[in-house]
C-alpha positions in Angstrom: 126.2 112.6 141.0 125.2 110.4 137.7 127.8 108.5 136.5 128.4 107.3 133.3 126.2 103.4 132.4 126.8 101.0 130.0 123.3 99.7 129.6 123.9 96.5 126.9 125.4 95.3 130.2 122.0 94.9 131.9 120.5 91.8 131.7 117.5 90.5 133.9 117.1 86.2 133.8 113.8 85.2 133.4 113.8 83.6 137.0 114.4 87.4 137.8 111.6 88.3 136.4 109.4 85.8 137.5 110.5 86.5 141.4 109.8 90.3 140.8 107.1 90.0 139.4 105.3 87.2 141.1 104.6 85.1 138.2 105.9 81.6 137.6 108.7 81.3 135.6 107.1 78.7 133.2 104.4 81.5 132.5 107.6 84.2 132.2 109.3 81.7 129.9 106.5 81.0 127.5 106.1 84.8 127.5 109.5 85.5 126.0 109.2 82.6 123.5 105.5 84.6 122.3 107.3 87.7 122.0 110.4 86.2 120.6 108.3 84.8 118.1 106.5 88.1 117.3 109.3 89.5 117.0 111.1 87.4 114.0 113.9 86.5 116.6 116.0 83.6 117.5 114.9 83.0 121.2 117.8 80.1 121.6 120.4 83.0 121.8 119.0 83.9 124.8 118.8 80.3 126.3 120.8 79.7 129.5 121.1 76.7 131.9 121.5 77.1 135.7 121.3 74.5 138.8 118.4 74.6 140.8 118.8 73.8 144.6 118.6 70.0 144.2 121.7 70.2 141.4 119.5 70.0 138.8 120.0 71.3 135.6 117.3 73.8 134.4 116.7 76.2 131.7 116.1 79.8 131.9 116.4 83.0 129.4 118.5 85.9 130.0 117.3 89.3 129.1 119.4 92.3 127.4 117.9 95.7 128.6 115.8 96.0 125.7 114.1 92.9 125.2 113.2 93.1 129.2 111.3 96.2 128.5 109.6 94.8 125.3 108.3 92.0 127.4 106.8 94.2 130.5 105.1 96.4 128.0 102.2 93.5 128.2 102.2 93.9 131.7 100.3 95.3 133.7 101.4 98.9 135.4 102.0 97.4 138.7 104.1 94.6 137.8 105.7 96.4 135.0 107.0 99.6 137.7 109.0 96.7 139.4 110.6 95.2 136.6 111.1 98.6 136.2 112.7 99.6 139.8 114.6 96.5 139.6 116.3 97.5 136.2 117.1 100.8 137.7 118.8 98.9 140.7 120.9 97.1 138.3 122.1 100.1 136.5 122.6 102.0 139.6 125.4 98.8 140.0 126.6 99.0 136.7 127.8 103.0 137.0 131.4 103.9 136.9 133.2 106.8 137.8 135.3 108.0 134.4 137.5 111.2 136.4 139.4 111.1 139.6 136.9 113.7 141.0 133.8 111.3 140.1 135.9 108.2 141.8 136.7 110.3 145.0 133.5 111.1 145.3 131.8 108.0 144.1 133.9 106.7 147.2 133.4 109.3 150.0 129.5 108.2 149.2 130.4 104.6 149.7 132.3 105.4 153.1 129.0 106.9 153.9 126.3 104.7 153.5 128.8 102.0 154.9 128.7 103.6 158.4 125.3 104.3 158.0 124.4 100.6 157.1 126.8 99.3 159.9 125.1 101.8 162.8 121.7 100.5 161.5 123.0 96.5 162.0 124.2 97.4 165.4 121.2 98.3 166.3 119.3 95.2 164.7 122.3 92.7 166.1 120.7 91.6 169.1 117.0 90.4 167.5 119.6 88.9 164.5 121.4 87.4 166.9 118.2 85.7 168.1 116.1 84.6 165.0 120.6 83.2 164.1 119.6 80.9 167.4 116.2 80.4 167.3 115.8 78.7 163.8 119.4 76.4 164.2 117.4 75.0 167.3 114.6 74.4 166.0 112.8 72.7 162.4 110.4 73.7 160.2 107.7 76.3 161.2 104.0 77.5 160.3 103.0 80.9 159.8 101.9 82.1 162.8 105.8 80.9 164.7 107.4 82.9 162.1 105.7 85.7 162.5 106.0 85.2 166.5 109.8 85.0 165.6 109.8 87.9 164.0 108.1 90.2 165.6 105.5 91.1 163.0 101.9 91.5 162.9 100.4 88.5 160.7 98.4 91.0 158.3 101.7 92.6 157.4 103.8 89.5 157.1 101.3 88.2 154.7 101.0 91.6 152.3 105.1 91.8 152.5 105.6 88.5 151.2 102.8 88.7 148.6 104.3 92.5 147.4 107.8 90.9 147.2 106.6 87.8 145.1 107.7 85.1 147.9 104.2 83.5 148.2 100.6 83.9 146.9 96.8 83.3 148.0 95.6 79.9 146.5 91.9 78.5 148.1 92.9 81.0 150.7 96.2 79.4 151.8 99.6 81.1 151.6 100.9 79.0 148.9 104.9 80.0 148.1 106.1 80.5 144.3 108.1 77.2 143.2 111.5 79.7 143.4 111.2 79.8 147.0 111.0 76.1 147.3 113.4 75.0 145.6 115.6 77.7 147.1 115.2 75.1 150.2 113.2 78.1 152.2 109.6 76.2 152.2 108.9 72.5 152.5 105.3 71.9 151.2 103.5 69.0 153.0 101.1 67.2 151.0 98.6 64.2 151.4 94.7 63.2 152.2 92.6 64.1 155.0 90.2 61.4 156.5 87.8 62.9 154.3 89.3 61.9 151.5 90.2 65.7 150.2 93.5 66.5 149.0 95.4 68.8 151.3 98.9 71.0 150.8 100.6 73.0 153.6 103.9 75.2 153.3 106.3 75.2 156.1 109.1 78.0 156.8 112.3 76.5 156.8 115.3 77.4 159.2 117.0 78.7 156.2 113.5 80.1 154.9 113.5 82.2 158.3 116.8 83.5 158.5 116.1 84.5 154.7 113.2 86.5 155.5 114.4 88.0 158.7 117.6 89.6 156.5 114.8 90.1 153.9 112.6 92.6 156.3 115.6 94.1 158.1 117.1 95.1 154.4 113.7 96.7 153.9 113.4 98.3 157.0 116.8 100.2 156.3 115.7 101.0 153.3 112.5 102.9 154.5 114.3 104.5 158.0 
């Protein structure tokens, strides 16, 4: 049943954006300030501060429904479909039941997909139980661990993350997108080999680990 949506509630930050759609947020930001420009409008009313993960204070841009679409249109098809999806998630949030029928049945649905989602996690508890245990022993982890952890064929592990926006091919190394770090879920090692060349290497956090492990069991429910 469709309930009734107030969409000038929807709004999508541009750190939203940027995590659905995989680019950085500087690039999302200086997007919105073109099109604000363009459009003959005051960009500054959008303007928001937040606090990263080191308490720092840092600026973002949050998005009424309309204004989010304008800027996808320059999108391409893929990325604009999730801006898209996500914006349909958000409304799906933002829908209220205006009858007593519409409530009663709005919450009969709810009942339902609780049990469902709670059957599903008893299933999953025991291998949550063990990725809970296996990254508070241990520190930070390469690729290959985590996806030993986890249970996942490498191939997959590396087109999930990449589809979902968590991390990106640069010189052939999974490189995460600055979100992600300073979410505290990667720690990026840099420095200089002996021969002299620069080198970078992302780590998986414990919290990193546990994030993704929640991340591919939400998805999992979502496709059984």
């Amino acid at each position: 049943m469709n309930y009734p949506v107030n969409d000038q509630a929807l709004t999508m930050t541009s750190r939203e954006i940027a995590e659905v759609t995989g680019k950085r947020h500087p690039d999302v930001k200086r997007d919105i300030e073109v099109m604000f420009e363009q459009l003959q409008e005051d960009v500054s009313k959008f303007a928001s501060i937040y606090t990263d993960s080191m308490n720092r204070s840092q600026a973002e841009y949050v998005l009424d429904k309309e204004h989010t679409e304008c800027l996808v249109t320059g999108y391409s098809a893929m990325l604009r479909m999730k801006v898209i999806k996500r914006m349909h998630e958000l409304e799906e949030k933002t829908r209220v039941p205006q009858t007593l029928p519409e409530a009663l049945r709005l919450a009969a649905d709810l009942a339902e997909q609780k049990a469902e989602l709670e059957s599903k996690l008893a299933i999953a508890g025991p291998k949550a139980d063990f990725v809970d245990h296996y990254v508070n022993a241990t520190g930070l982890m390469g690729f290959r661990e985590v996806t030993k952890i986890l249970k996942v064929k490498e191939n997959y592990l590396r087109l999930f993350l990449i589809e979902h926006g968590v991390m990106y091919r640069l010189a052939g190394k999974m490189t995460p997108y600055s979100q992600h770090i300073d979410a505290g879920r990667f720690e990026v090692k840099t420095g200089e080999a002996g021969n002299g060349h620069a080198f970078s290497q992302a780590k998986f956090t414990p919290k990193g680990v546990e994030w993704l492990a929640g991340l591919l069991a939400r998805e999992n429910i979502k496709a059984a």
